[in-house]
N, C-alpha and C positions, 0 to 999 in steps of 0.2 A: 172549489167555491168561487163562485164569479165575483170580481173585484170592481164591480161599478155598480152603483146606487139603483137602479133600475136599466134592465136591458130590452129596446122595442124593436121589433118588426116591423118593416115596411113596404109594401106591397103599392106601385104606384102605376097607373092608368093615366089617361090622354085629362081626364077631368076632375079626379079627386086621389086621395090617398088613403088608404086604410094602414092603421099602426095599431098592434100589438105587443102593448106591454107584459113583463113578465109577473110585475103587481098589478096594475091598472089595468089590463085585459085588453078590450076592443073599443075603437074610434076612429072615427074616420074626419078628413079635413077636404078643402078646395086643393086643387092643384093647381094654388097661384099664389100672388103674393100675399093676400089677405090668411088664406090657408096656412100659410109658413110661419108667418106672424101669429098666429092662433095657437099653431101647434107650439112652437119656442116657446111662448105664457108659460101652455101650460106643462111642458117639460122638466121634469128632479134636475136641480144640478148634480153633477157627476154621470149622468145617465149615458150609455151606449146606445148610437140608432144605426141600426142595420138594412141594408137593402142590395137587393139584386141591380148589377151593370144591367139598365135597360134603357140608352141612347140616351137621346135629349130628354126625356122624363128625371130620371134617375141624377139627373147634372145637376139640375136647379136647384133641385132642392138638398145634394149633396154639400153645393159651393155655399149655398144661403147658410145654412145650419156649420157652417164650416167656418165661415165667416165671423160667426156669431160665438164660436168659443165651443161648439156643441162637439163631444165626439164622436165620429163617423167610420161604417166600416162600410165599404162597397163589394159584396163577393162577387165571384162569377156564379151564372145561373144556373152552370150546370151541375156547381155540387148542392146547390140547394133543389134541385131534379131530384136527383141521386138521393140525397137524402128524404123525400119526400117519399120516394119510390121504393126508398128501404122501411118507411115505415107501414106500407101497403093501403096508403090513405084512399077510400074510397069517396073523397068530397072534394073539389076542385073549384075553389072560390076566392078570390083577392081576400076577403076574411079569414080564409083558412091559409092561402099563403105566406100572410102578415106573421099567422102564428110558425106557422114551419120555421120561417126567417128567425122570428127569437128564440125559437127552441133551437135553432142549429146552433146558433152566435152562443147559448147559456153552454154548451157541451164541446164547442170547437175554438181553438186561437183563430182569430179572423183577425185581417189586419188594418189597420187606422190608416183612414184617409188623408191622404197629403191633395189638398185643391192646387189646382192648375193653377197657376201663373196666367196676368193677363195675357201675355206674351203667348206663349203654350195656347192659352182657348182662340187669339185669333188666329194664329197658324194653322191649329188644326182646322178653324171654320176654312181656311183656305183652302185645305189638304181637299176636303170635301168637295166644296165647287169646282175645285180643279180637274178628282175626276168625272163630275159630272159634267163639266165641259168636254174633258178629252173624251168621254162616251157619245156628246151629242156631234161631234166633230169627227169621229168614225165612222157615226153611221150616215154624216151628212159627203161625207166620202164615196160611203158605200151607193149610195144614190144617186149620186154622181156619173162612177162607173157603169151602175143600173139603166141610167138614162140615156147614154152615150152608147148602150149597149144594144137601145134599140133602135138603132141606123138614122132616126129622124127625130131626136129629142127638141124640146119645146127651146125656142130661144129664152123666153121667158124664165121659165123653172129650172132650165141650166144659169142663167145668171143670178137666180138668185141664189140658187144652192151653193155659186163659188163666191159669191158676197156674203152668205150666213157662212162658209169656211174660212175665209178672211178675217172676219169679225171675230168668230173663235180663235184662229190664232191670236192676234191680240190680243183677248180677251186671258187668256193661255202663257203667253208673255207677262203681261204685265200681275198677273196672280205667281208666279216662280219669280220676278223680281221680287212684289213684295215679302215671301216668302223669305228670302233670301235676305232680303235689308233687313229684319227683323230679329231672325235669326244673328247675325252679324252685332248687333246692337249690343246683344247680350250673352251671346257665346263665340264670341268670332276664334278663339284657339282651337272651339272643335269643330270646325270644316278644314281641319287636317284630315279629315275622313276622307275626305277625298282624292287623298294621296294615296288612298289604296288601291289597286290595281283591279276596276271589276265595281267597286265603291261609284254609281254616278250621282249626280249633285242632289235627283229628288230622294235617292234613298238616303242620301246623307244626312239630308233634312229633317225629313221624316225621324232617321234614328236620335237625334241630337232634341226633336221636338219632344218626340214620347218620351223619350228616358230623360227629358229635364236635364240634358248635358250629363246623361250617364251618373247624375249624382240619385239617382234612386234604386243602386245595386253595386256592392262590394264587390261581386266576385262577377266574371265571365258567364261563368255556372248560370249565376242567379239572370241574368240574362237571355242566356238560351233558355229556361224556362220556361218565363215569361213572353218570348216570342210562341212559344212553342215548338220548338225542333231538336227536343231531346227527346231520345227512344222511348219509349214504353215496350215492356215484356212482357208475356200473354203465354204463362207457364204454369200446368198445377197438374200433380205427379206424372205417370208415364203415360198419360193418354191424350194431354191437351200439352202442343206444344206451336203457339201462334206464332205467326209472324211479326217480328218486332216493327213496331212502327211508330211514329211521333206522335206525340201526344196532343198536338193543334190545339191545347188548349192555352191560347193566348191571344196574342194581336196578331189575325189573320191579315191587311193589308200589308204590316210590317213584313211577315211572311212570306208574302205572295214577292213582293218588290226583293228579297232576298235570293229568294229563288230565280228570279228574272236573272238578275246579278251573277248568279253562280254560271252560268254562260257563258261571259262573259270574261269571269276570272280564271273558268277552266284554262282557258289561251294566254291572258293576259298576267298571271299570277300565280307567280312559283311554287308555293305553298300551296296554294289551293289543286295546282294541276298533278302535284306530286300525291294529292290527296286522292283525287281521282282517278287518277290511272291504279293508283293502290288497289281500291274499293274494285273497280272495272276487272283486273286482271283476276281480283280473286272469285273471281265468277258471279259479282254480284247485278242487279241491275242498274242502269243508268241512271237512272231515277234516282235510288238510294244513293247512289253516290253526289248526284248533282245536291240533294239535301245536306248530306255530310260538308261539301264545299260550301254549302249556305251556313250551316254553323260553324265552318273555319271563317268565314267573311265575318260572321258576329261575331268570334273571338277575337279577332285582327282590331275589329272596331273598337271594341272596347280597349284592348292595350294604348292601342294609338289617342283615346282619347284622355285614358287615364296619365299615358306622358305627356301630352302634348308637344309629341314631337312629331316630324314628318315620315310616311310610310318608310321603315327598313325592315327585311327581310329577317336579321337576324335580330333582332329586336322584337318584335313582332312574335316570333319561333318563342320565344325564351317567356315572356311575361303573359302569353295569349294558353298557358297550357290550362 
């Protein structure tokens, strides 16, 4: 029996929103502030509102209604696919996946939204332009090379391309200090992260931002989850027997920056290299193992952050299992 006074769906586009109630059915609002205001009216207290992680749409109006006392569940999109796909819907409409959404949240544990921290939203706005700077300062690299490559490059648009790579380094600079002051403000014991060997300063940031200083997960476990880089098995009786592989379903940047790192810590990091050659010698591929040393890195992390002590090896071994 579901334990809240009304459970809605909500299904949310660049302009409006549509929400389905489990009593009250279908309605739609602005997707703005007037909108948000309209919909809260008229919302049951005690009510549950549910919605799919869809970027800066799904933020606003998670943090508005969050704010305001409302309680919130943000799933991933992909089990609300899945569950759509299991029910063989042949109708494909922000009205019908408002309803999906409450029909999933009335038959599934879904979990309550904890809002960001101002802190946490403008770090990550920074996480963002930063790599959108470090992409535009690639390819203004790339151009660079291009131009010089063709024996008689323009004086002109070689200087300005090393004046727009200039400008992004600073630009690049001073987005990692802020970054960093900020962080520092309000978690300065966990950039002990970066006493791990292989750990550099943006992925430390990064993990200390997402996970809210590590305080939104008990265990290691629950961690690698939520990154995504625990196995999945791909097994059913004697004729299908898949290759096991991660489950990606989580926070792909965080991933990706992990994996960078396991490179890194292969050479520089006892545990992690002891990991590797293991995985390696047992005839596995490079790959799988480089993955393995990325979820020894996020084990490592998390112990170190939950002591707040400085990277040790045997410390680390003992509390990171």
């Amino acid at each position: 029996m579901n334990k809240y006074k009304e459970t809605f769906g909500v299904d949310i586009s660049k302009d409006v929103f549509d929400v389905h109630g489990s009593k009250k059915g279908h309605d739609q609002y602005k997707n703005d502030e007037t909108g948000f205001k309209k919909y809260l009216e008229e919302l049951p207290k005690g009510s549950l509102v549910v919605m799919e992680a869809t970027g800066y749409y799904h933020y606003r109006l998670a943090q508005f209604l969050y704010k305001n006392g409302v309680l919130v569940s943000v799933v991933n999109p992909l089990s609300i696919k899945r569950f759509i796909q299991m029910k063989l819907a042949k109708v494909k409409t922000d009205k019908s996946d408002a309803k999906a959404i409450c029909e999933y949240a009335l038959i599934n544990e879904v979990p309550i939204y904890n809002a960001l921290t101002d802190t946490q939203s403008e770090c990550l706005q920074l996480f963002r332009l930063l790599d959108t700077y470090l992409k535009q300062r690639t390819a203004t690299k790339n151009k660079i090379h291009g131009e010089a490559v063709l024996g008689i490059p323009s004086k002109f648009v070689y200087r300005s391309l090393i004046r727009n790579k200039k400008q992004l380094n600073k630009e690049v600079v001073a987005i990692e200090l802020k970054i960093l002051s900020l962080v520092k403000e309000g978690q300065q014991e966990q950039l002990t992260l970066m006493s791990i060997p292989g750990i550099g300063q943006k992925t430390a940031l990064f993990l200390i931002v997402v996970t809210d200083g590590f305080n939104k997960f008990e265990t290691a476990s629950q961690l690698c989850s939520y990154v995504g880089i625990t196995p999945t098995i791909r097994e059913s009786g004697s004729s299908v027997r898949g290759r096991a592989r991660i489950s990606k379903v989580g926070n792909r940047k965080l991933r990706n920056l992990l994996f960078l790192c396991s490179f890194n810590a292969c050479k520089h990091n006892k545990a992690c290299r002891e990991v590797y050659e293991r995985i390696v010698n047992k005839g596995k591929s490079k790959k799988l193992a480089l993955i393995a040393v990325a979820n020894k890195l996020l084990k490592q992390s998390f112990a170190i952050a939950k002591s707040g002590r400085p990277y040790d090896e045997t410390y680390v071994s003992i509390l990171s299992r």
